[in-house]
C-alpha positions, -999 to +999 in steps of 0.1 A: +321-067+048+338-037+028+322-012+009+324-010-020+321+022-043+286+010-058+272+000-021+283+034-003+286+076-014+312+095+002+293+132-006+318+156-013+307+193-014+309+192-053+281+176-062+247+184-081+216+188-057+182+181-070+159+204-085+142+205-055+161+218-029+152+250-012+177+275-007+174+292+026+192+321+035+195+327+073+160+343+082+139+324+056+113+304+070+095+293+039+077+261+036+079+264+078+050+251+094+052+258+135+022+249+151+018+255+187-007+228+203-036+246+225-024+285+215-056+305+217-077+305+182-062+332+159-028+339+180+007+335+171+042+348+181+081+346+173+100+324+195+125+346+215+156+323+211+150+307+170+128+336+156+104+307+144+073+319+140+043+297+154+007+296+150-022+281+165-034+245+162-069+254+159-073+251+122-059+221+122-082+200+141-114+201+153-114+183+184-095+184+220-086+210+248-067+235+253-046+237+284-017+255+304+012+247+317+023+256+352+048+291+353+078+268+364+081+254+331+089+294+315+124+283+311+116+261+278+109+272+245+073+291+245+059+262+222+060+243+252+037+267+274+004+253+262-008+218+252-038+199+235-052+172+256-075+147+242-101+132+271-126+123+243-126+096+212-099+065+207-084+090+178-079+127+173-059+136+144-047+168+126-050+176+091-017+194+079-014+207+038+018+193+026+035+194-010+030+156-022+064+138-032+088+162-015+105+153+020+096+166+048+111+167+084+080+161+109+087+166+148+058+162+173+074+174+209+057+167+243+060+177+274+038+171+299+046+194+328+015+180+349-008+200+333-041+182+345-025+181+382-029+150+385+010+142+383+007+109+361+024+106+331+003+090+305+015+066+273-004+065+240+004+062+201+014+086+176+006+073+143+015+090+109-019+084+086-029+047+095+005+038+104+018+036+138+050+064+140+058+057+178+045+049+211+048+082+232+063+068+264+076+096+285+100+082+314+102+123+331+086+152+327+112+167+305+103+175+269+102+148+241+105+152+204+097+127+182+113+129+146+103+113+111+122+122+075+090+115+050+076+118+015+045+125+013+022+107-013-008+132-012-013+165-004-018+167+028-003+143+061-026+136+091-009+128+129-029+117+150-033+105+190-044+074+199-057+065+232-043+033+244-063+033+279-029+044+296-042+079+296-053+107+283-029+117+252-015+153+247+006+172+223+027+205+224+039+217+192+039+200+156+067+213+132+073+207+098+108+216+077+107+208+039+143+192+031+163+189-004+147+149-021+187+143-026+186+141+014+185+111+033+175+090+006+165+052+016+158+020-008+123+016+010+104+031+040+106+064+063+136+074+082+126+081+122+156+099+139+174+073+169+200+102+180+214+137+163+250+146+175+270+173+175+309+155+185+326+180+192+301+205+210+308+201+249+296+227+267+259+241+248+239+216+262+205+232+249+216+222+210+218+238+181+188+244+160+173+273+136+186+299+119+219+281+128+203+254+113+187+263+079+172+231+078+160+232+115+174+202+128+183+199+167+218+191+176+228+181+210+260+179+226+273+140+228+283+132+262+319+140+272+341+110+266+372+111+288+397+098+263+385+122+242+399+160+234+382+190+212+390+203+179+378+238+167+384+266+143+368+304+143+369+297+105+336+292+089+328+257+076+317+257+040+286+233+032+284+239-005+252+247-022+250+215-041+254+197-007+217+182+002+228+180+037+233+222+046+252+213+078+254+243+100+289+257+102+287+265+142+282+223+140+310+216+118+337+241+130+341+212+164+354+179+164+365+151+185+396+130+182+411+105+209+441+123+231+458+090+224+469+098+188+471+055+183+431+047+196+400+049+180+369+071+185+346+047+193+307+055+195+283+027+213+245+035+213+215+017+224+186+005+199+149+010+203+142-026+182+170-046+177+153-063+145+147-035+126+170-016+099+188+016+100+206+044+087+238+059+097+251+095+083+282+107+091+296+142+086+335+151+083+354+184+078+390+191+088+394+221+112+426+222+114+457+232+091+476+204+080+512+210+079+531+194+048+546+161+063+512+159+083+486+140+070+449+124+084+436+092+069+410+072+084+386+045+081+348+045+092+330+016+106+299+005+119+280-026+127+263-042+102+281-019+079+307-022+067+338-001+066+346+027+046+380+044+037+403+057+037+394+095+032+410+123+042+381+153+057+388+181+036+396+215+053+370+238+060+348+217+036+317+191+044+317+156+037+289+130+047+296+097+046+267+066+045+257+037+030+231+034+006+214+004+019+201-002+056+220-019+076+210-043+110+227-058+140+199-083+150+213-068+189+201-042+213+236-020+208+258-009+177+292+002+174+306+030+153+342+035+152+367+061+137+400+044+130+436+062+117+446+045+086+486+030+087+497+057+068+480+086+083+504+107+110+473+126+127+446+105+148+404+102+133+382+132+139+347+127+139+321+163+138+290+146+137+269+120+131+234+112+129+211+075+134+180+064+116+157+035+122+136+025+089+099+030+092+079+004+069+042+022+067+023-006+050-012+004+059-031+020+028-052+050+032-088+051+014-089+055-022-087+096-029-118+102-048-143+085-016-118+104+007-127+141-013-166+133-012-168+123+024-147+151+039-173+173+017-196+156+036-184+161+073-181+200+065-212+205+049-232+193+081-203+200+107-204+161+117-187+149+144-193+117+155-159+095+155-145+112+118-106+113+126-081+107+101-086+081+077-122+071+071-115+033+066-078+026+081-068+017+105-098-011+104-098-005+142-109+031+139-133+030+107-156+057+109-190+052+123-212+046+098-189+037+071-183+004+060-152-003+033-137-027+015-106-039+015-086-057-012-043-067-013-025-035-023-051-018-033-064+017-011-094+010+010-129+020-008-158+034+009-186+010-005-213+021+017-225+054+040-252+054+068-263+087+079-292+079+100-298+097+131-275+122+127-292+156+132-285+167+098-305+199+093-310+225+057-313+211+024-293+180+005-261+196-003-252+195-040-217+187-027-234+153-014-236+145-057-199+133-052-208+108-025-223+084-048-218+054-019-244+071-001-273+045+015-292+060+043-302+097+047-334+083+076-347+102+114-329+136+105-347+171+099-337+176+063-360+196+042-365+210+010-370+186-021-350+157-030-321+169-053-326+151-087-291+142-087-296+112-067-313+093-095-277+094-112-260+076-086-259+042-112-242+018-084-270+030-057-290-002-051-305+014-011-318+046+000-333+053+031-347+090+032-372+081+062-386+104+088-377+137+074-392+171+065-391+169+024-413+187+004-423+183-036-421+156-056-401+124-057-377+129-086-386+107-118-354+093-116-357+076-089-390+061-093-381+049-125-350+031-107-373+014-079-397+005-107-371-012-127-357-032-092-329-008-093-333+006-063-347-003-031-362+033-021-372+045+014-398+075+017-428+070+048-434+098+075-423+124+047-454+144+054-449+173+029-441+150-001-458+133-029-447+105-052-447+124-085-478+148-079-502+115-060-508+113-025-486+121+008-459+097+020-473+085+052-473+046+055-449+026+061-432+010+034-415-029+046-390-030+021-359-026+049-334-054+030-297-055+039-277-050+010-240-044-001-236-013-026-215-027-057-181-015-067-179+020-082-177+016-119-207-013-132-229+009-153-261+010-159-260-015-188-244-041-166-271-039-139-300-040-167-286-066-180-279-092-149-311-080-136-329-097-172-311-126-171-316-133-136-357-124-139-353-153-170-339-173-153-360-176-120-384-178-146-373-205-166-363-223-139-399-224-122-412-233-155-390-262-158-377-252-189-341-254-201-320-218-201-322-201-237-297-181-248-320-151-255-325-153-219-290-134-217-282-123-250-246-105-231-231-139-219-242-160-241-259-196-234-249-218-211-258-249-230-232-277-226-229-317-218-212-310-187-235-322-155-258-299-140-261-299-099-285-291-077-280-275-047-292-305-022-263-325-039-238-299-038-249-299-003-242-332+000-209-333-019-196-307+006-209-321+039-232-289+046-196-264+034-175-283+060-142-274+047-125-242+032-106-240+005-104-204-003-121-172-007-122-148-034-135-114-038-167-134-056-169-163-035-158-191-015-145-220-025-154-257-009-134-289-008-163-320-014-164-356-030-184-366-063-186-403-061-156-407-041-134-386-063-125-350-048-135-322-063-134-284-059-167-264-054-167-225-059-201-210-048-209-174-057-222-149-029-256-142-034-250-107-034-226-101-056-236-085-090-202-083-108-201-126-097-225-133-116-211-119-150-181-134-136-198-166-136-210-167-165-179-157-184-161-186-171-190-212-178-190-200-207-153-203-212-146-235-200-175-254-215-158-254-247-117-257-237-099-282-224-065-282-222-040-294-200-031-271-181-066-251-175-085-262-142-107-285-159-154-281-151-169-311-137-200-297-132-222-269-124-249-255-099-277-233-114-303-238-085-322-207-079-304-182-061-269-208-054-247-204-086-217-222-081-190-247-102-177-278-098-136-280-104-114-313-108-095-310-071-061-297-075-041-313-042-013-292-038-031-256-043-018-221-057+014-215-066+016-187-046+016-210-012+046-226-026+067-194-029+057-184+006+088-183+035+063-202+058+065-230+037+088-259+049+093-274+014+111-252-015+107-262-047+137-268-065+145-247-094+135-273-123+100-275-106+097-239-103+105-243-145+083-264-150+053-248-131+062-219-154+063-237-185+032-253-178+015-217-169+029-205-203+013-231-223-020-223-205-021-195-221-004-201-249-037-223-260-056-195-247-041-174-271-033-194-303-050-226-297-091-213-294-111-195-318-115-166-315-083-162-293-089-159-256-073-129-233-076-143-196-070-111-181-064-118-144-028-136-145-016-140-113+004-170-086-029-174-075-046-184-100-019-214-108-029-240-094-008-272-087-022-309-089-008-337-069+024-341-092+023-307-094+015-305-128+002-266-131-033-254-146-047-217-150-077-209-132-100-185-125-114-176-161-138-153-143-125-123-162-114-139-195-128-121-228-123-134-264-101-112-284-123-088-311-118-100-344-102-060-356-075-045-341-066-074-314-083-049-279-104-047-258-114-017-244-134-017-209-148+003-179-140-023-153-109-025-138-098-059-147-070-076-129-051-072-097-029-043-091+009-052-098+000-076-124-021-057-142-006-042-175+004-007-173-007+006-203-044-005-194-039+030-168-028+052-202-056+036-224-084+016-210-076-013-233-059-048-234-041-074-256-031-107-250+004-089-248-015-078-213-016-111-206+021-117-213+032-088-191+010-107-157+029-137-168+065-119-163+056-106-133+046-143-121+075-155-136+094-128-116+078-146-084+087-180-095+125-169-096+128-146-065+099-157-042+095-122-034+059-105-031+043-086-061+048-050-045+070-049-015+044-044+019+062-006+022+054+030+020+067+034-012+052+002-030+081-013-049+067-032-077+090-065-081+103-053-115+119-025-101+136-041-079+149-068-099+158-041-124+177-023-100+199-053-086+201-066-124+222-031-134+248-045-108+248-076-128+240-098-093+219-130-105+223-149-074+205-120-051+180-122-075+172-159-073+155-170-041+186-175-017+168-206+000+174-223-031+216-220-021+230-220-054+212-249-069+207-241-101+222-236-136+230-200-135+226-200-174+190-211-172+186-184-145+197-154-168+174-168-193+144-169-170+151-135-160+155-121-194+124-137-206+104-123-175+121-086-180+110-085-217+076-097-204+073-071-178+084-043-203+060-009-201+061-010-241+039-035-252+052-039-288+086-047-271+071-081-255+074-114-267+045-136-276+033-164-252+046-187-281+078-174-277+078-171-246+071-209-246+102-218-266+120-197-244+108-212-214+115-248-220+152-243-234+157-231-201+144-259-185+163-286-212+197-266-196+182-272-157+174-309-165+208-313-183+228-300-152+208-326-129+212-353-154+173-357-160+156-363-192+120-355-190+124-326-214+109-348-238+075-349-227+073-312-233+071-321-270+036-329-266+019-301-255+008-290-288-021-315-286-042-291-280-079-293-279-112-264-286-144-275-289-163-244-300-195-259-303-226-250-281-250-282-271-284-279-260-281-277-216-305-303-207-310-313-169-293-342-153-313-375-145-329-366-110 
């Protein structure tokens, strides 16, 4: 495969850096940080052979020891005179201040130099955040750096040691260099560094690093290659200042070339995982004065690559060579090779070169806001216990006493705190006002009264302030909350405090219920509002009356002809919840049999607040629509405390499923048409066929789901609103959606359109056509509009289209499709097309598919205008028992 001018750069020194590239001159260390692992508290020093200036670790972390090396080891760099050692905890990270967006060069070195005595090398993990960097696996006792090219995306990085039970882990030195953003730039992922070579250096075996280096990168000497000869100049190698790369002129000014003026150089290196992706850089200059009937041509290669050329390395001038997307061998070695082009009378030279591996860091740290308040937390009472690093990722090093939730590409949220026997001490911090997850303050010594802020926290249903030293009164606040069933609230064997001026808190109180906190956000009108309706409706319900509307004036009644179930029969139906269908974040979802005919049953966790609005919205919703393609209700359960519905069964489940590389069936492009034409006029009758007009809200692969002809139907109306009857918006304070299908402009101004709904349904669309996931599972989070955006400029349909389709399709119906899902998925709103349009759009496309494959069922398309509303409310009276 060639390269091509669009695939690969050839950098010449000409070119224009970004803005943010720091200019260093040779003795400027800024943006240097050079941390020496186990230095004494408060020391530092300038390394005798770099003049890098370290410091001490100890404001860094709070954990670890601090340990010596033996004097034989004085011949390395001081850093590696000291390390930290970390007997104690599974993890033990560092908290370093970064600048967020710009690239950094991170190097973690290690050298064990049997420190403990005990002569036994030990392996653990290095992991970058909640993402695994390496496994430090150290064959001698020589030193060993591990290297990472990043981007931050907040202000500050934690690196962390994880014990693996293969002993105790250690560290010497951490280093970070800021480097220009127009530097090793990558589609997707971190670079970590497989080998740094300097070609034609032979005899400095120690490398090449700072103030040689501006950029502080370590160059070693590649090994000496017989066939090979040296190259060098006293000249001084130019790297221009628009050159991102700043490659140090002592570097440069060497090269190899083959003594045989006819062979190759040829380059073979081993790699640490076959199946991963990597980058290759490699850097030219010309040392030598070429006379006038002399010339040097050559091509570059490497596996999986491609070849470059020809190019001619410009004297006393830097050029880097690389390709702009990763490259793989699928085998434990690649190849590079310099070759001299026909026409060239001088053999290749080569200076250096340098090898990446990509590093995909999928794992999301917590959300920022419950990261802030619980680090305020930890300092405020100096606790200890297991907080390293992320509070809620990896899940196999949660913090103790935190529980999170975690939801597809979305960050990890704290939704609940126990603090219990903890040895907390003083007063409640005012700081602890920003840790609204808080549930259980129990068995510590905190005195002083009970901050009034606490009775603000609107999503605190728990709070356990047991067996402490309180004095005063119980804030109004909160009584008022517990009186109201807000709160369940926790104050026996508070000896010094009353309940609003009465008597001492001494007894007992047995109100100890287990309880999940809701999601940040529900306000206090949502939970006085589900709390009446569902006091009305236990009431009703033991009354044996029917539901009245004024029961819950905010959803609405949910009088209708459809039948009513109890929970014995749904019971029944499902064979005691035998078989899964699904979960949601709501609820699970049961397979079962109504009279022999399957059915679908969705049951709503009991503990889920947000569900039951949820629940009712789509009752609501679906008792008076019926459409085609909507999921259609069978039936309800309204029994008590088990709230669940009753779907027709839809065989061949979500779309999603069907797009999946696990699957052994593809669908053929005119289904995948079809399954989007039917989704479209889902919502099509959503939009234009109800009144008022319907905005579903939560479009997604998902919630298509396929019946056994796979006929498509929306589902999951548990979000929908009707549209206002003014300026076509809705404004609201939940988030509603899921995160890459949700509209943009909902971030910028809280409110949506059915032009919201349009933009979920490009981004589906975009699934239909390349069966690739929503936001790619990397550091970086690619939505998949970018990236069919960026491989559109090249004006490259087919590797848009899901290659395990091979090339059967009408490529005219695939530019349609994808010009109907880019103007969906466009950030300007006014610029998308309605779903009507999109309709129209949608089946001319498929009439072109169905001609190609001589098919004519285009007709039935014709009528899917009957639609149907019944806006009417009926009385809900119960089924015949």
């Amino acid at each position: 495969m060639s390269w091509t001018s669009k695939q690969l750069l050839f950098l010449l020194a000409g070119f224009t850096l970004n803005l943010t590239l720091l200019v260093h001159s040779q003795d400027d260390q800024s943006g240097f940080i050079s941390i020496d692992c186990g230095l004494q508290t408060d020391s530092g020093y300038s390394e005798k052979s770099t003049g890098i200036k370290y410091i001490s670790d100890a404001t860094f972390i709070d954990t670890g020891e601090s340990k010596s090396l033996s004097h034989n080891m004085n011949h390395y760099q001081q850093p590696c005179g000291s390390v930290r050692t970390f007997p104690e905890g599974a993890r033990n990270c560092y908290k370093i201040n970064v600048t967020r967006g710009n690239k950094y060069l991170i190097r973690a070195s290690f050298l064990y130099g049997n420190y403990d005595g005990q002569d036994k090398i030990p392996e653990f993990e290095l992991h970058l955040g909640p993402n695994l960097w390496d496994t430090v696996s150290l064959r001698t006792s020589e030193p060993n750096d591990k290297e990472l090219i990043y981007v931050p995306l907040r202000n500050y990085i934690h690196v962390c040691l994880v014990n693996t039970g293969s002993g105790v882990p250690f560290i010497s030195a951490l280093e970070l260099r800021p480097l220009p953003n127009a530097s090793y730039q990558t589609k997707m992922g971190s670079l970590a560094l497989v080998s740094r070579y300097d070609t034609g250096q032979r005899h400095n075996r120690t490398g090449y690093r700072y103030p040689l280096d501006i950029l502080d990168r370590i160059w070693c000497a590649y090994n000496d290659v017989d066939n090979w000869t040296q190259l060098d100049t006293i000249s001084t190698i130019n790297s221009d200042s628009g050159d991102p790369y700043q490659l140090p002129s002592v570097v440069m000014r060497t090269a190899s070339t083959p003594k045989n003026p006819c062979d190759s150089l040829s380059i073979i290196f081993s790699l640490p995982d076959k199946d991963a992706e990597y980058y290759g850089y490699l850097h030219f200059a010309e040392v030598e004065i070429l006379k006038l009937n002399q010339s040097r041509l050559q091509y570059a290669f490497w596996d999986g690559a491609g070849t470059f050329g020809p190019f001619a390395p410009q004297y006393l001038s830097t050029n880097t060579i690389y390709s702009t997307n990763a490259w793989s061998t699928r085998g434990p070695y690649a190849n590079i090779s310099i070759t001299r082009a026909k026409n060239s009378t001088l053999p290749p030279i080569l200076n250096a070169f340098e090898i990446y591996m990509v590093k995909h860091f999928v794992e999301g740290e917590t959300n920022q806001e419950d990261v802030d308040a619980i680090t305020s937390i930890k300092s405020t009472y100096n606790i200890k216990r297991n907080w390293q690093g992320d509070p809620c990722a990896p899940q196999d090093y949660i913090w103790q006493g935190v529980k999170c939730n975690y939801q597809e590409f979305e960050s990890p949220r704290i939704i609940s705190l126990n603090l219990s026997s903890n040895g907390l001490t003083g007063e409640i911090a005012p700081s602890i006002s920003n840790l609204t997850m808080i549930q259980d303050l129990s068995n510590n010594n905190l005195t002083g009264p009970i901050p009034e802020f606490l009775s603000k926290f609107q999503n605190l249903t728990v709070l356990n302030l047991e067996k402490n030293k309180f004095t005063g009164s119980v804030p109004v606040g909160l009584i008022e909350r517990k009186n109201n069933g807000f709160l369940l609230l926790s104050l026996c064997d508070n000896p010094h405090l009353s309940w609003h001026g009465s008597s001492k808190l001494t007894k007992k109180h047995n109100f100890i219920i287990p309880i999940v906190v809701p999601t940040a956000g529900i306000s206090i009108l949502l939970l006085v509002a589900v709390a009446i309706w569902w006091w009305s409706l236990k009431r009703n319900r033991q009354e044996g009356d029917v539901i009245d509307a004024k029961a819950s004036p905010q959803y609405g009644s949910l009088e209708s002809t459809k039948r009513q179930f109890t929970y014995s029969e749904i019971l029944k139906m499902t064979n005691n919840f035998e078989r899964v269908l699904g979960k949601g974040g709501f609820g699970t979802v049961y397979h079962g049999y109504m009279e022999h005919t399957q059915v679908a049953i969705k049951m709503l966790s009991a503990s889920s607040v947000q569900g039951f609005q949820q629940f009712h919205a789509e009752v609501n919703l679906l008792m008076r629509v019926h459409h085609k393609n909507l999921t259609g209700l069978v039936g309800y359960c309204n029994d008590e405390t088990n709230v669940g519905l009753v779907y027709e069964y839809m065989a061949n489940g979500n779309l999603l499923n069907h797009l999946s590389d696990s699957r052994s069936s593809i669908l053929t492009w005119e289904d995948r048409l079809r399954i989007a034409t039917d989704a479209a006029q889902g919502l099509e009758y959503l939009h234009c066929g109800c009144k008022p007009p319907i905005m579903h809200r939560d479009v997604k692969s998902t919630n298509i789901l396929l019946n056994e002809n796979f006929q498509a139907k929306i589902s999951d109306f548990g979000l929908s609103r009707n549209f206002p009857t003014n300026d076509g918006t809705h404004a609201s304070s939940l988030l509603a959606g899921t995160p890459g299908y949700l509209d943009p402009e909902f971030y910028l101004s809280n409110r949506l359109n059915e032009k919201s709904d349009v933009y979920s349904f490009g981004v589906v669309l975009l699934e239909i056509i390349t069966s690739r996931p929503v936001l790619m599972r990397t550091h970086e989070r690619i939505h998949i509009s970018q990236w069919v955006g960026f491989i559109l400029a090249n004006g490259d349909i087919n590797n848009i289209v899901d290659p395990r389709l091979e090339g059967n399709f009408n490529t005219n119906s695939v530019w349609k499709a994808v010009e109907i899902a880019m103007a969906c998925v466009s950030i300007n709103a006014i610029k998308r097309p309605s779903m009507s349009q999109v309709v129209v759009d949608l089946r001319e496309c498929l009439a072109t598919e169905c001609a190609r494959t001589n098919h004519s069922r285009v007709a039935e398309l014709d009528n899917s205008n009957a639609l149907m509303a019944d806006n009417s409310i009926v009385r809900l009276t119960p089924s015949v028992r």
